[in-house]
C-alpha positions in Angstrom: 33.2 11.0 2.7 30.9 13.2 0.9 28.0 14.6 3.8 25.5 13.9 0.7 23.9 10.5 0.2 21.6 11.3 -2.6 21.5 13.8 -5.1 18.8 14.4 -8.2 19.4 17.8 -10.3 17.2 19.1 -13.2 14.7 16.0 -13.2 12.5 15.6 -15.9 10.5 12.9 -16.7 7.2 12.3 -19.1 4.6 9.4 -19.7 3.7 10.1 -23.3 2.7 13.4 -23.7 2.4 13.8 -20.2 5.0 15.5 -18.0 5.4 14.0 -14.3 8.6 15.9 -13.4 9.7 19.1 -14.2 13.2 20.1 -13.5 13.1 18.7 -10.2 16.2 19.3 -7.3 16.6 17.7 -4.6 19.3 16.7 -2.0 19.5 14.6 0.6 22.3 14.7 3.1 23.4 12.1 5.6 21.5 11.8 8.9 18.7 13.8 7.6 14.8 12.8 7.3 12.6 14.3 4.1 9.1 14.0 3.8 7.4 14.8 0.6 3.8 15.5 0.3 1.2 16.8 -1.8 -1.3 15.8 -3.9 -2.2 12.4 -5.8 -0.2 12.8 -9.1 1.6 15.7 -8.4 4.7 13.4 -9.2 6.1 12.1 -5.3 6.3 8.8 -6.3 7.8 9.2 -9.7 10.1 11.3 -8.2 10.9 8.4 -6.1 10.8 6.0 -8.3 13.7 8.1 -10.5 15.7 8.3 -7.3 15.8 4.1 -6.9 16.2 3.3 -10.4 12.6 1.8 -10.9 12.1 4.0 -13.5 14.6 6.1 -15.9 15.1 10.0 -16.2 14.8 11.9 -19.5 16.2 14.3 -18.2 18.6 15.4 -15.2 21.1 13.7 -13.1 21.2 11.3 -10.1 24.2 10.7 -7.3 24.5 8.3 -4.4 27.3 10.2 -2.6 30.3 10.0 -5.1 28.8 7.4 -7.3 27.1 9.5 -10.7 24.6 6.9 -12.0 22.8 9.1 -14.3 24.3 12.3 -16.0 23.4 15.3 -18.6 25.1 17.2 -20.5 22.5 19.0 -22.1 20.7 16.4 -24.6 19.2 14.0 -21.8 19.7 11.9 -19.3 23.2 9.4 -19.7 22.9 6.3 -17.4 26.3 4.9 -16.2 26.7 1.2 -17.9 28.8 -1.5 -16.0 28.3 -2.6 -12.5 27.3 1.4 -11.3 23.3 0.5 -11.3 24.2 -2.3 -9.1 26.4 -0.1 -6.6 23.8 2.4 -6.3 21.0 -0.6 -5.5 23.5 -1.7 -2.9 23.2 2.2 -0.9 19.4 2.3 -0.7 16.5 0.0 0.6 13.1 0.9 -0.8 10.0 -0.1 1.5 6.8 0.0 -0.6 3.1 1.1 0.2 2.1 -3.0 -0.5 4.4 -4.8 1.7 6.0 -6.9 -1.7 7.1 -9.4 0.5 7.6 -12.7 -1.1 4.5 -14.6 -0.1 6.1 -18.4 0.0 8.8 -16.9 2.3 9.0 -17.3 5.8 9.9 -13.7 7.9 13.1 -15.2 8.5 14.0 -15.7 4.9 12.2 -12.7 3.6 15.0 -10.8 5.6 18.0 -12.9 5.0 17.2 -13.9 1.1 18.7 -10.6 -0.1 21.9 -10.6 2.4 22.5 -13.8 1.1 22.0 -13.7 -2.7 23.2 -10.3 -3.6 25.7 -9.3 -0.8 26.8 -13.1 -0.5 26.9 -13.1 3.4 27.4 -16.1 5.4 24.0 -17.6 6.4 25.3 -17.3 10.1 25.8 -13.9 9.6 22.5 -13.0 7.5 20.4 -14.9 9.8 22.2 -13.1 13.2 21.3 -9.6 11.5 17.9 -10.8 11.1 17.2 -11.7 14.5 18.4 -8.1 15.8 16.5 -6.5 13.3 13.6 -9.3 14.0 14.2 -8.2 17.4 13.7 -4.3 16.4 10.8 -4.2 14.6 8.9 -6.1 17.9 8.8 -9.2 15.3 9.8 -11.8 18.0 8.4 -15.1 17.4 7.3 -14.7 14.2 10.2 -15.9 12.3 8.8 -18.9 10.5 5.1 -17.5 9.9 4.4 -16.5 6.0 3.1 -13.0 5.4 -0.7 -14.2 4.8 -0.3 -14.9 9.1 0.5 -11.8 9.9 -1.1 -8.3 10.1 -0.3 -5.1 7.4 1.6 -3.5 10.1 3.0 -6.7 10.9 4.4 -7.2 7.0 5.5 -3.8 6.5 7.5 -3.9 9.6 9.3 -7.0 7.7 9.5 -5.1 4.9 11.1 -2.4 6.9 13.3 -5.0 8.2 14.8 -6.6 4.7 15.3 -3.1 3.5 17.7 -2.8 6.9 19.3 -6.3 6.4 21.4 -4.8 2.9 22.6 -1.8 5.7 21.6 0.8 2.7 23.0 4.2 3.1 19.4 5.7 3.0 15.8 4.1 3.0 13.2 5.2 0.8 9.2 5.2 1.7 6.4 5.1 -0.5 3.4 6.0 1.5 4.3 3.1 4.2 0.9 3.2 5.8 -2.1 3.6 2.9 -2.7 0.3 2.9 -3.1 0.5 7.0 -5.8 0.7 9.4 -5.2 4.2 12.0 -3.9 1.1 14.7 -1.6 -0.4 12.5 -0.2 2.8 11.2 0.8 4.2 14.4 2.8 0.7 14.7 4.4 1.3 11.7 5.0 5.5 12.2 7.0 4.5 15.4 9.6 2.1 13.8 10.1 4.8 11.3 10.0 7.4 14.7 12.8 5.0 16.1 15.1 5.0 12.8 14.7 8.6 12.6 16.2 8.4 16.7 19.1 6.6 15.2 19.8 8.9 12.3 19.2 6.7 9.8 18.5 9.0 6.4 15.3 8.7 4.5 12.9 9.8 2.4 9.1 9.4 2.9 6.7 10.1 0.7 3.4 10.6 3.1 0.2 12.1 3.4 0.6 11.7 7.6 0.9 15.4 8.1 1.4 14.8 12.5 4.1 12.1 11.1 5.7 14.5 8.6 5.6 17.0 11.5 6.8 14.9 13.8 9.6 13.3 12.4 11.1 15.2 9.3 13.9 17.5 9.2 13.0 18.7 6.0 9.5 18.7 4.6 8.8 19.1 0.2 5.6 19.6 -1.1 5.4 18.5 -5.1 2.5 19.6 -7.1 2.1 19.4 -11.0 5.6 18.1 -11.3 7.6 20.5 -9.5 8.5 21.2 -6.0 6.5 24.2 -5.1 7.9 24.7 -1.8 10.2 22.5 1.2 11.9 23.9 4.5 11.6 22.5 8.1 8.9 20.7 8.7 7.2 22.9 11.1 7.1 25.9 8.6 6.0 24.3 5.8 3.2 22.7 7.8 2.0 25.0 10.4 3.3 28.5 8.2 3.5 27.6 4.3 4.2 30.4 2.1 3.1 29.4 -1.1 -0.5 29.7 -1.5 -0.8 26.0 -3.4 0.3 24.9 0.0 -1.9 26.3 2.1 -4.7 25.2 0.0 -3.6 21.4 -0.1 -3.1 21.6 4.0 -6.2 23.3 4.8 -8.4 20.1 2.4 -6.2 17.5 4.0 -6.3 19.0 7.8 -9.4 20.7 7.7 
């Protein structure tokens, strides 16, 4: 088994005339917690957005361990046809900064509707995961309550939860807590805290620099399309080399 889960090489990426990723790198191996930060539209969540197949490369390649969904040769990017797309959606959950929970859907079958559906579980089965993971997010007794009855750190810890429920090889974040208060964010920063105990891998796009600290291995910071510098979270954050860095980090801290 290959140690890396996800792999994007050469991205590149335009909306019209306008170029969101430039020959953008970036590998994630197994175990391992990435933050990326940086400025509003210096391409994070684009860059995300490639990785999980919301959104297509022009350019570049993408890998989930040994499965190549998109390729280039040299005159663009060449997405695999057949059931690949569908393999690769089946290694990664994606947990968005808006909850997108389904609003008519009780906690219980928020978290099971996927299992069931996609992976074809037993309902026994799906709905025994869900009560662990229930269980794990500190979601106890609010099985049958509909989103609009609970809190934002309440629904994106459900959100966190049906990403777990399809086991994905590696979560993806998309700014989990903008939509939160500072009291509901910390709620939400310790699940992820907790999965980064358990070496879950995953990606976080943030602009929580004591989180990003905290709790990445590796921390990229994108500006203008490209990734102008990424190393251990404590260098890039406390000791940045690049003088872009420095600049974004001393608005955002300072």
């Amino acid at each position: 088994m290959t140690n890396s889960v996800m792999k994007i090489e050469n991205a590149r990426k335009a909306f019209g005339g306008n170029e969101v990723l430039k020959d953008i790198s970036l590998e994630v191996k197994r175990g391992e917690v990435v933050a990326i930060i940086g400025p509003s539209g210096g391409g994070k969540s684009t860059l995300l957005r490639c990785a999980t197949l919301l959104e297509t490369l022009d350019g570049g390649s993408l890998s989930f361990g040994d499965l190549a969904v998109a390729t280039d040769a040299g005159s663009g990017a060449v997405y695999a046809k057949g059931d690949v797309p569908k393999q690769a959606r089946s290694r990664f959950g994606l947990v968005f900064q808006n909850y997108n929970l389904f609003p008519h859907y009780t906690v219980m079958k928020n978290i099971t509707d996927a299992p069931i559906r996609v992976l074809k579980r037993p309902r026994e089965q799906a709905e025994a995961r869900a009560h662990e993971l229930i269980a794990q997010m500190g979601l106890t007794g609010n099985e049958n309550k509909v989103p609009c009855e609970l809190s934002g750190g309440q629904q994106q810890r459900v959100s966190i939860a049906r990403a777990l429920a399809l086991d994905p090889e590696i979560l993806f974040f998309d700014e989990p807590t903008s939509a939160l208060d500072p009291e509901l964010t910390a709620e939400v920063l310790r699940v992820i805290k907790d999965l980064a105990a358990q070496n879950m891998t995953m990606v976080i796009v943030t602009h929580a620099m004591q989180f990003a600290r905290d709790v990445a291995d590796r921390v990229v910071f994108m500006d203008g399309g490209r990734i102008v510098e990424e190393g251990p979270a404590e260098q890039v954050i406390d000791h940045p080399r690049e003088q872009r860095t420095r600049e974004f980090l001393s608005r955002i801290e300072g």
